[in-house]
C-alpha positions in Angstrom: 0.0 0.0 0.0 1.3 3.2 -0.5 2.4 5.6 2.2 -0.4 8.7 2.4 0.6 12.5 1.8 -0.5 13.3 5.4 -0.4 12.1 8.4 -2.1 14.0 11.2 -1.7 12.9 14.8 -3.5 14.3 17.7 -2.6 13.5 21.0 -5.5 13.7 24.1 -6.0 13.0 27.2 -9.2 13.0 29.2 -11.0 15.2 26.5 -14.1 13.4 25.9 -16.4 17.0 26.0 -14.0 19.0 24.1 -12.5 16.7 21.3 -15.3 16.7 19.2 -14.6 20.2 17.9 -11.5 19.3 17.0 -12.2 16.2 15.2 -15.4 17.7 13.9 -12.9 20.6 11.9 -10.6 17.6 11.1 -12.8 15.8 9.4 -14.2 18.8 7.1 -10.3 19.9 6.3 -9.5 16.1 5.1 -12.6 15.8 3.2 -11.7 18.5 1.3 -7.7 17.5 0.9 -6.9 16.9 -2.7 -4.0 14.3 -1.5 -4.3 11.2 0.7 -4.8 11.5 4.4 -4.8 9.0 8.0 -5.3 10.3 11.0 -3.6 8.9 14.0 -5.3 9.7 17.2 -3.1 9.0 20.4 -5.0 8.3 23.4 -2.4 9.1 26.3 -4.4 7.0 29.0 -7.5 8.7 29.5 -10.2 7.8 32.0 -13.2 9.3 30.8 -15.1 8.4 27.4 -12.3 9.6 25.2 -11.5 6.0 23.6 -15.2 5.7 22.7 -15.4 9.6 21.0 -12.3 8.6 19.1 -13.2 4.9 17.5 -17.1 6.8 17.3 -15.3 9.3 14.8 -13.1 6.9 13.0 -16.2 4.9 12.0 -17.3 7.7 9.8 -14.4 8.7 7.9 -13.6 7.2 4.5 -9.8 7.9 5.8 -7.4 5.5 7.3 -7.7 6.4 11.1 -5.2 4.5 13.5 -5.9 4.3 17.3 -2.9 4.5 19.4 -3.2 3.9 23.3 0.0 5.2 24.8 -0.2 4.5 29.0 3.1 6.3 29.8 2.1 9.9 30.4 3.2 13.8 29.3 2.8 14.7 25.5 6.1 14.0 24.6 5.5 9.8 24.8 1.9 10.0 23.3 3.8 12.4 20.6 6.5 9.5 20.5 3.7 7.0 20.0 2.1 9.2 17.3 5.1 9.7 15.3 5.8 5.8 15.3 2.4 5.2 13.9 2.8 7.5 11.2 3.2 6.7 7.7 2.8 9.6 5.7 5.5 11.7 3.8 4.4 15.3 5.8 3.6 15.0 9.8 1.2 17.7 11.3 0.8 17.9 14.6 -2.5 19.7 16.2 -3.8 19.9 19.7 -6.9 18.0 20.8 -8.6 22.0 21.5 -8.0 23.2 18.3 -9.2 23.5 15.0 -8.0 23.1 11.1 -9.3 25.3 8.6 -11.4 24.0 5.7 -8.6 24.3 2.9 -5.7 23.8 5.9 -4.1 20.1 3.7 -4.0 22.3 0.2 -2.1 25.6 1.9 0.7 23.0 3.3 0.5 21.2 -0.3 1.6 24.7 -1.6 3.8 25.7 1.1 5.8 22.2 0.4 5.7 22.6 -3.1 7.0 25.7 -3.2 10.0 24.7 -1.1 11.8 21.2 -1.4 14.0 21.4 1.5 13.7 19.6 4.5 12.3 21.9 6.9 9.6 22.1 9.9 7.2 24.7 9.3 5.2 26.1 12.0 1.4 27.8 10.7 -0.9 30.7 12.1 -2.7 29.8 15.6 -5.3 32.2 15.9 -7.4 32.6 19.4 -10.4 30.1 19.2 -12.5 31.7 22.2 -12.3 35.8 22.5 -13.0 35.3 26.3 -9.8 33.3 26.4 -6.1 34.7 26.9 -4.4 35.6 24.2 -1.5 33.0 25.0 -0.5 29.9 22.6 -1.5 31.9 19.5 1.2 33.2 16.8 -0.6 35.4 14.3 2.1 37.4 12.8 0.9 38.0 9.4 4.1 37.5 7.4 7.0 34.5 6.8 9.6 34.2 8.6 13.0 32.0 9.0 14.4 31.4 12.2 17.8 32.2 12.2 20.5 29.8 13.5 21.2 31.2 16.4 18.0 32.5 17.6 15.8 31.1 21.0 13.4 29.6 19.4 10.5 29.4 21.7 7.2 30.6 20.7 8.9 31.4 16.8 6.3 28.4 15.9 3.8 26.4 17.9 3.4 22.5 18.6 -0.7 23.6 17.9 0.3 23.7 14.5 3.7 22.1 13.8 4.5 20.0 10.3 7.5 18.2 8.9 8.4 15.6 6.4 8.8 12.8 8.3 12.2 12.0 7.1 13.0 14.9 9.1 11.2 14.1 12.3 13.5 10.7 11.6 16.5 12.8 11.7 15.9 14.6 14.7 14.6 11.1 16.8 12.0 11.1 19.6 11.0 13.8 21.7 12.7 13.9 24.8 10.3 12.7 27.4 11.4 14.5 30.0 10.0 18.0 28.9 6.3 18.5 28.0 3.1 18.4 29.5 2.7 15.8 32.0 6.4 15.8 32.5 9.2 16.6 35.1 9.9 19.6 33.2 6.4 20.7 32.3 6.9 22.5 29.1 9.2 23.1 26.1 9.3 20.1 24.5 8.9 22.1 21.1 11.7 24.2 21.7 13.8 21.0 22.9 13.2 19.8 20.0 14.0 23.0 17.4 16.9 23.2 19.3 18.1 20.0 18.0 16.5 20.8 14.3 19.4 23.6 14.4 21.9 21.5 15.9 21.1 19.5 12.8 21.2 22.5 10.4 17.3 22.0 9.9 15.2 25.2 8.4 12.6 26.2 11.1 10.2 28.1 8.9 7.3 30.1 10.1 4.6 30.5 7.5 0.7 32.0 8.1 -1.4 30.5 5.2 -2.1 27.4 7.1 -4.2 28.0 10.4 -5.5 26.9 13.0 -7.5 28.1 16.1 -6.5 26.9 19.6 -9.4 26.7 22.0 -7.3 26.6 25.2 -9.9 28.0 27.9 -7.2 29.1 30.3 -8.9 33.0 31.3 -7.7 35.4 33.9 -4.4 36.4 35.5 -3.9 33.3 37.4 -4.2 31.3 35.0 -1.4 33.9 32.9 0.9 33.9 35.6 0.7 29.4 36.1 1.6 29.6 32.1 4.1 32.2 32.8 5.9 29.6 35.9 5.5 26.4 33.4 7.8 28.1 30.8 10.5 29.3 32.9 10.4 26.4 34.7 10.5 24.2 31.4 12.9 26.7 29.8 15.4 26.4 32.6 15.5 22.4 32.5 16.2 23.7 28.4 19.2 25.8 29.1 20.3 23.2 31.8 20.3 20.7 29.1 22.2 22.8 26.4 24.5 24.2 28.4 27.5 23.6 26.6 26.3 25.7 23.4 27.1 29.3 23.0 24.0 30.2 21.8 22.0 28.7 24.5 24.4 30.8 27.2 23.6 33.8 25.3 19.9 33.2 25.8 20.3 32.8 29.8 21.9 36.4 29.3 19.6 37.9 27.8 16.9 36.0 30.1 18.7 37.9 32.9 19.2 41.4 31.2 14.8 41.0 30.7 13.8 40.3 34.6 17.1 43.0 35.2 14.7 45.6 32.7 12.2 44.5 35.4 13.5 45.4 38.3 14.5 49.1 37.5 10.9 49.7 35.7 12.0 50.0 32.4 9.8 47.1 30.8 6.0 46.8 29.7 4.2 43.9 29.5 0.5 42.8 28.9 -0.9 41.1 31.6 1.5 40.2 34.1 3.2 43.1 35.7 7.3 41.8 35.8 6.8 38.8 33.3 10.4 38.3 33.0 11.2 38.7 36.7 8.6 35.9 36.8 10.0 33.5 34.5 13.9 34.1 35.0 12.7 32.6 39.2 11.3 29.5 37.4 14.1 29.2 34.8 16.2 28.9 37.9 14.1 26.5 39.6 13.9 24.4 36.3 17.8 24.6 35.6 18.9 23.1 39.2 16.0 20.4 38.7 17.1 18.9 35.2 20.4 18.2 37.3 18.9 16.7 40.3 16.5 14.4 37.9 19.4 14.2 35.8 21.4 12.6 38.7 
């Protein structure tokens, strides 16, 4: 049989109210793809009625759907699982709370068409609710290439994150250890960008293929628990990279931020001394990738 175009792989856990959406918009954007698609839905040990939403979906689709229950948990194994199951020549990654536009498959036809290389390109994340923060979105309105030396968190977004899978079998797994559900709580995308640099990999940023993230988080507190998860996440990423210039030169420059901080000279929405904020948990998540290291 031959290998589809796409593969798509969503990864959920306990989402049985909420997945629908996403699937629902799935199901619309692949019906309308003009190259083959499978799905590949990764059930990362849920306890509610997930498993049953998921094989209720799959029923109806004239698409190859593969259901993969991974029991280990944080994102990073069910992405893990995911990526093993997948067949198809370009890999895009959602969330289980967001949504494909109609014509998403044909704008990452073009965007790989138009470029041969073996890149990751990152697309548009819009805001799904108004009422929700305006966090996890990128919606600059132009391309963009990240340069070689440049921090790339938040440059693109795991809500909306392709590849050709020969390249996602250059860089290997993602490391388990950062990511939701993990000791290190978050940037397991940057983790692995970091690596698609080390590896001399294009990180491309480009907005004609969207998606909207419906994340619900709403209010300050919830802001300032994001806020804590990337420092602390972002510190366990410096800790592991230490030995590259590049990555020193973002600690410095982490520093020179919360420094800006402290003597009033920065302005941020939301959270009054963001960077003060995050440079405590980067410091927190640095000394904790050695103690879990040792």
């Amino acid at each position: 049989m031959t290998d589809p175009e796409f593969s798509v792989i969503i990864c959920t856990l306990n989402r049985a109210a909420q997945l629908p959406l996403a699937l629902d918009a799935l199901g619309i954007a692949v019906g309308r793809a003009q190259q083959s698609v499978e799905v590949v839905l990764v059930n990362n040990g849920s306890t509610d009625d997930t498993q049953q939403v998921m094989e209720h979906w799959a029923a109806q689709q004239a698409v190859p759907v593969r259901i993969v229950v991974e029991e280990r948990r944080g994102l990073s194994c069910a992405r893990n699982a995911g990526l093993a199951a997948a067949r198809g020549r370009i890999i895009v990654m959602t969330d289980d709370d967001c949504t494909l536009e109609p014509d998403y498959f044909e704008h990452v036809r073009a965007a790989y068409a138009s470029d041969a290389r073996e890149v990751i390109r990152g697309g548009m994340v819009g805001l799904g609710d108004p009422r929700d923060i305006p966090f996890t979105t990128k919606r600059a309105a132009n391309p963009a290439e990240l340069g070689p030396t440049a921090m790339p968190s938040g440059f693109i977004i795991g809500a909306n994150f392709t590849m050709q899978r020969a390249v996602a079998q250059r860089i290997g797994k993602f490391d388990e250890r950062f990511g939701a559900g993990a000791a290190f709580v978050g940037s397991d995308d940057t983790d692995y960008l970091v690596r698609a640099q080390d590896l001399g990999i294009p990180i491309l940023y480009d907005p004609t293929f969207r998606v909207d993230h419906y994340h619900g988080r709403r209010g300050l507190d919830a802001a300032r628990k994001m806020y804590r998860g990337y420092g602390f996440g972002n510190g366990a990423l410096f800790a592991k990279h230490l030995g590259q210039k590049r990555v020193r030169s973002w600690m410095v420059e982490s520093v020179r931020a919360a420094l800006r901080d402290v003597l009033g000279k920065s302005q941020h929405d939301l959270i009054k001394n963001r960077d003060l904020l995050k440079l405590k948990h980067q410091v927190r998540g640095f000394a904790a990738y050695f103690r879990h290291k040792g």
